[in-house]
N, C-alpha and C positions, 0 to 999 in steps of 0.2 A: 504494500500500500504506500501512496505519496501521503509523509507529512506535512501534516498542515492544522496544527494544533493551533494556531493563531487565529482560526478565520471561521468567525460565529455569524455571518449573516448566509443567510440562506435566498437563495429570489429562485423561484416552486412556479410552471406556468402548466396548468392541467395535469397535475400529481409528477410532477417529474422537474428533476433541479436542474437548473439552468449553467453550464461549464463553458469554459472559454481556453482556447487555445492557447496553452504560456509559451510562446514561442519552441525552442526543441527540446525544453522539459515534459512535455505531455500536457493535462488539462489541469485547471486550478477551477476551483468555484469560482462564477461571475460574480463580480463587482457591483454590478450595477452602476457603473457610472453613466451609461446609457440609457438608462431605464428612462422611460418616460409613461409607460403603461401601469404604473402600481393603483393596486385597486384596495389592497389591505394590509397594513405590515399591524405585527405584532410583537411586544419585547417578549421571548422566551422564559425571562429570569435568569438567574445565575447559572452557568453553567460551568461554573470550576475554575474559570480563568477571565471571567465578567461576564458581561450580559452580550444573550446574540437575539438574532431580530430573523423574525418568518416576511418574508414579503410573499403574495400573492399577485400576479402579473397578466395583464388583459390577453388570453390567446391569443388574437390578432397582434399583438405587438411587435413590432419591427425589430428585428434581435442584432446584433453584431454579425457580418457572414461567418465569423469564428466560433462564433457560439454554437452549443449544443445544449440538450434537451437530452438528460436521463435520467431512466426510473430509478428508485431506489435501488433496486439489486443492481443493476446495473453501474450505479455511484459505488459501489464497494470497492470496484475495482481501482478509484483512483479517491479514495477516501480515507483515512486514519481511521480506526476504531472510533477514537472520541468524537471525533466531528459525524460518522457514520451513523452513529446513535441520536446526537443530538439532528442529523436531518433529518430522522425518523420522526423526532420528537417535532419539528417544524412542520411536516407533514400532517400529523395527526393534529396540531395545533388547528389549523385552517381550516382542513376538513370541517372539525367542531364547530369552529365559528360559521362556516358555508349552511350547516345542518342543523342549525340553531338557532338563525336569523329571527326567526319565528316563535311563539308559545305554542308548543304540545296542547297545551290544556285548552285554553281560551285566543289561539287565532293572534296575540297581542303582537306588536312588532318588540322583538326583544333588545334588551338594551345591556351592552356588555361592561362589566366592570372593569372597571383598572387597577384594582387591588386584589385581587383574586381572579384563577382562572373561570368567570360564572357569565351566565347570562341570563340577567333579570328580567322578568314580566313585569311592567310596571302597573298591568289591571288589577292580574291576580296573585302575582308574588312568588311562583314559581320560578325554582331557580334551577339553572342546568348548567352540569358541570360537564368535562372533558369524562368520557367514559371508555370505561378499558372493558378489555371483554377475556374473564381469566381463563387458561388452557393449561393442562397437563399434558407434558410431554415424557415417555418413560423408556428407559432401556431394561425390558423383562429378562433376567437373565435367569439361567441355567449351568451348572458348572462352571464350565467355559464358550458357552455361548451366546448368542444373544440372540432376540426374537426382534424381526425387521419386516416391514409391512413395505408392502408397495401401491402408492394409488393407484387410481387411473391415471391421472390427468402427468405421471412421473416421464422424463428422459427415458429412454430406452437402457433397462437392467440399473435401474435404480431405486434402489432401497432406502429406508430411514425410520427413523424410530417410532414408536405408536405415538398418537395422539389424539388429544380430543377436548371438546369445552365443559367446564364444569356446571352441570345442572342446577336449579335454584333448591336449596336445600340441605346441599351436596359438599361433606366436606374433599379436601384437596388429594387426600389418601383413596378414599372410596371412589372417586372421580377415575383415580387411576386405579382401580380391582375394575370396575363396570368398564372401561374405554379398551381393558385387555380381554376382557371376557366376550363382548359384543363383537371386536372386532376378530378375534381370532379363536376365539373358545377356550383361551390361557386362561386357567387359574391363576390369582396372584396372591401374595401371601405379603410378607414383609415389604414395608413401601419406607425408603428413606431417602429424604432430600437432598439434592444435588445442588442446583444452582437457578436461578430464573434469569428472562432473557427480555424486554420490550422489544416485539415483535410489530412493528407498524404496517400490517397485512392485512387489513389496513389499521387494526385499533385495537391487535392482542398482547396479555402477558403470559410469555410461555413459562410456568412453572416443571422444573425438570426435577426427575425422581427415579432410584433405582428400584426396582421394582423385582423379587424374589419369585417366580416362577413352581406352584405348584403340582403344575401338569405342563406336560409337553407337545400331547394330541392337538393337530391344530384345526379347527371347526369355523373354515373361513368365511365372512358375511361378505357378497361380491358386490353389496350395494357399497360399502366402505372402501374395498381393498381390491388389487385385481389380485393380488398374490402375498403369502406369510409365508416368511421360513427362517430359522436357524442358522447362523453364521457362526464360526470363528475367526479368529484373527489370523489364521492363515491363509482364510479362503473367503476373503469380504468381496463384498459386491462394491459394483459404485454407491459413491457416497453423497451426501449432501453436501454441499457449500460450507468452506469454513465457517462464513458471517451467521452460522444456524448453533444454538442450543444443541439439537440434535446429532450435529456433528462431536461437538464435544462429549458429548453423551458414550456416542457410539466410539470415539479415538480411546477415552478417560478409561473406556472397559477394556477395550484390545491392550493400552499398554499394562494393565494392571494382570492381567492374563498373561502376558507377554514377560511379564515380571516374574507370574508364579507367585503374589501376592495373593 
């Protein structure tokens, strides 16, 4: 990845961040010194090293011929970790405000705060915040191996680790026994947590968990998965994208096997 730990403004034109050619270093995040199209900026808050700012940019806008236009996965490739997360965080910011302009309840035009991420009705007093939508993600293991699902919608011979959204109810352990059972017909037994991830796809927190494997028969649901199987680290499939939870999931268990840990 290009560092670029310095550079907290973000300018976002129809979900996708706007880059600019830095001469024969590759791409930097645009500037915006050309902008003439902003429709909405937002201050972020702190994010570690000050304050960085979401701008929102009129489609039709006339861009620099250098510029370019890309999605989020796509920015990973010329993004730092830190700034990676925080575009995430700019993204899901706007969205909000795009999807919010209005009162749910009573029709009111909403009115946004500037001391909190909210947006007020001023009829009825309903207030809306930024909302995340929580998911477990699990690496069910076995001895030494691991249990790996394949969507549909996956690359060709590519696998990754179970997941799924937590139901209203539903603690974050039990989320993960029901999302391995549904999907694959795994029993799971002991569930202990790993790591969580802000997953901006567009508005998840992926919560990661290792997950104890009480049966091995696998009873696959093809409305879920086109395929489940058992891996070891000697003989992995293709994998997910480093920028995923999942990947670390699935690396965190091979080296630990690999270890004889």
């Amino acid at each position: 990845m290009t560092a670029q730990t310095d550079h907290r403004h973000f300018f976002i034109q129809g979900r996708r961040l706007l880059f600019i050619q830095d001469g024969n270093s590759g791409l930097r995040l645009y500037d915006g010194r050309e902008a003439v199209g902003i429709l909405y900026q937002r201050n972020l808050g702190n994010l570690g090293s000050g304050s960085g700012t979401a701008y929102l940019v009129a489609d039709d806008m006339t861009m620099p011929p250098d510029c370019l236009a890309l999605s989020l996965r796509a920015a990973y490739a010329h993004l730092d970790e830190s700034n990676w997360v925080q575009a995430g965080r700019a993204l899901q910011i706007l969205d909000w405000h795009e999807q919010n302009r209005f009162c749910g309840r009573c029709g009111e035009k909403a009115v946004e705060q500037t001391n909190e991420f909210a947006m007020l009705c001023p009829r009825c007093g309903l207030k809306n915040y930024p909302r995340l939508a929580p998911a477990v993600i699990m690496a069910v293991t076995s001895g030494d191996e691991i249990l790996l699902g394949r969507a549909h919608h996956f690359p060709d011979g590519m696998y990754s680790a179970l997941a799924g959204f937590v139901e209203p109810g539903e603690t974050l352990e039990n989320a993960v026994r029901r999302e391995a059972r549904e999907e694959t017909g795994v029993a799971v037994g002991q569930v202990r947590y790993f790591a969580s991830q802000p997953w901006p796809f567009p508005n998840s927190l992926m919560i990661g968990f290792v997950a104890e494997a009480r049966s091995r028969d696998i009873r696959l649901d093809h409305t879920e998965l086109s395929d489940a199987r058992w891996f070891t680290a000697e003989n992995p499939p293709r994998l997910p994208d480093k920028m995923s939870i999942a990947r670390r999931l699935i690396d965190a268990f091979f080296a630990q096997t690999r270890s004889g840990a």
